[in-house]
N, C-alpha and C positions, 0 to 999 in steps of 0.2 A: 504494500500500500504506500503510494505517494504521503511523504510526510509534509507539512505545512510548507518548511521552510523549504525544502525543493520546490512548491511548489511557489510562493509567495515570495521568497527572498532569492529564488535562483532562477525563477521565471522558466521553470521547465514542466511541461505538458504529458499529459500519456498520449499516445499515439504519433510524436515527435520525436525526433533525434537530440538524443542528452546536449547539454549546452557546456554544460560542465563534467569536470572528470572524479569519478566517485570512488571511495574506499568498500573493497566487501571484505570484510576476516580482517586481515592485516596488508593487505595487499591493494594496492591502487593498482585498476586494471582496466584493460580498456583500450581501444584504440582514440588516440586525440580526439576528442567534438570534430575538429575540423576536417578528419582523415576518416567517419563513420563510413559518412557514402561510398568513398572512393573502397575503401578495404570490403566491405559490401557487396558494390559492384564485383570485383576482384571476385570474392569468393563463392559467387553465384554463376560468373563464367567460368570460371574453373568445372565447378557440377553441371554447368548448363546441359551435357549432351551425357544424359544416365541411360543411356541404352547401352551402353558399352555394362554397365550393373546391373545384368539382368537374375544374377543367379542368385537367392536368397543371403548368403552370405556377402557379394558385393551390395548388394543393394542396403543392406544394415549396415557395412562399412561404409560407405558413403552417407548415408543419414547421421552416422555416429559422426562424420569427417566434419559434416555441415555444422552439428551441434555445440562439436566444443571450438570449432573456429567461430561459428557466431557469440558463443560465450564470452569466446575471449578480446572478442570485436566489441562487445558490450555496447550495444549501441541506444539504448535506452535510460532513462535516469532511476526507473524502475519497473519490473516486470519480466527483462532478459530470460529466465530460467523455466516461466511459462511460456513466454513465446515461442523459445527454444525448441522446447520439447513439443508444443504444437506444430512446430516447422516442418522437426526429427519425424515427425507421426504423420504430419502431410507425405511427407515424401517417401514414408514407407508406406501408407496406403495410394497413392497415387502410380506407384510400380507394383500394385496386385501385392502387396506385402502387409501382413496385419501390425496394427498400433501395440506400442508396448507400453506399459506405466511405471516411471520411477515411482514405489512405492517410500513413502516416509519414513519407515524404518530401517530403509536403506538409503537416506538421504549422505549421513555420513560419507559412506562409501561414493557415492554421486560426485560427492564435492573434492574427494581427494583423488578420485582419475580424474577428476575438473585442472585439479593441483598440477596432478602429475604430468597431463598436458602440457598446459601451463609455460612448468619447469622447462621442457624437453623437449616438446611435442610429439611424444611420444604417445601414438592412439590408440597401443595396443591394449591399454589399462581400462579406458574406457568403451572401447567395443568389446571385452569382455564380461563388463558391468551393465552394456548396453543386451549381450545374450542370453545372463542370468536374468535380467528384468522381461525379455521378453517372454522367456522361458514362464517363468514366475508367474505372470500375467497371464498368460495361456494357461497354464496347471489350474491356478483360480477360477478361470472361468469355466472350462472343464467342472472342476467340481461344485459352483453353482448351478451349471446345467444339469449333472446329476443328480441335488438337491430338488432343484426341480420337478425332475422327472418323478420322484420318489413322492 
């Protein structure tokens, strides 16, 4: 949630591009305000042609690639990590591939292959985390539908 003073004393908007550059954990992170777009742009033509990810696993590798360089583009003053994951789940349903849901009790783990990007950009961490959630998420629903059924 937008707090006052982002929004009142820093003049930034939801559904705008952050104006200013923000701290999350200990870490000020982010691409400059003024370098949002352009990095953006950048990492949208990069994915632009996903027909080369057709096979279930590129195609979660490349949502997971989208996710934590959008993260790390941080292009909002607040909101980033929902919209993320809304993107992550566009483009895994948009190539015939089902949504997965970081669940909250695994947030921890979320934020530290967030980290470990980050550090290295190393995506192996987080499209690991990215396979157990989906995994995770399927199993549950699965066993809602059998609740159902019964």
């Amino acid at each position: 949630m937008m707090t006052d003073r982002r929004y009142f004393e820093l003049g930034e908007r939801p559904g705008h591009f952050k104006k200013t550059n923000f701290v999350v954990g200990i870490n000020e992170i982010g691409a400059a305000p003024e370098e949002v777009e352009r990095e953006l742009k950048s990492l949208l033509e990069e994915l632009y042609d996903l027909k080369k990810y057709r096979e279930p696993v590129q195609v979660l590798r490349a949502a997971s690639y989208f996710h934590v360089w959008f993260e790390t583009i941080h292009p909002f003053a607040d909101g980033n990590g929902r919209v993320g994951r809304t993107l992550m789940n566009y483009m895994l349903m948009s190539n015939s591939h089902p949504p997965l849901i970081v669940y909250n009790e695994d947030k921890k783990v979320y934020y530290s292959a967030l980290d470990y990007f980050r550090e290295g950009e190393d995506l192996q961490p987080f499209f690991e985390f990215s396979q157990g959630q989906l995994e995770k998420t399927w199993h549950k629903t699965l066993e809602r539908m059998e609740k159902r059924k019964q």
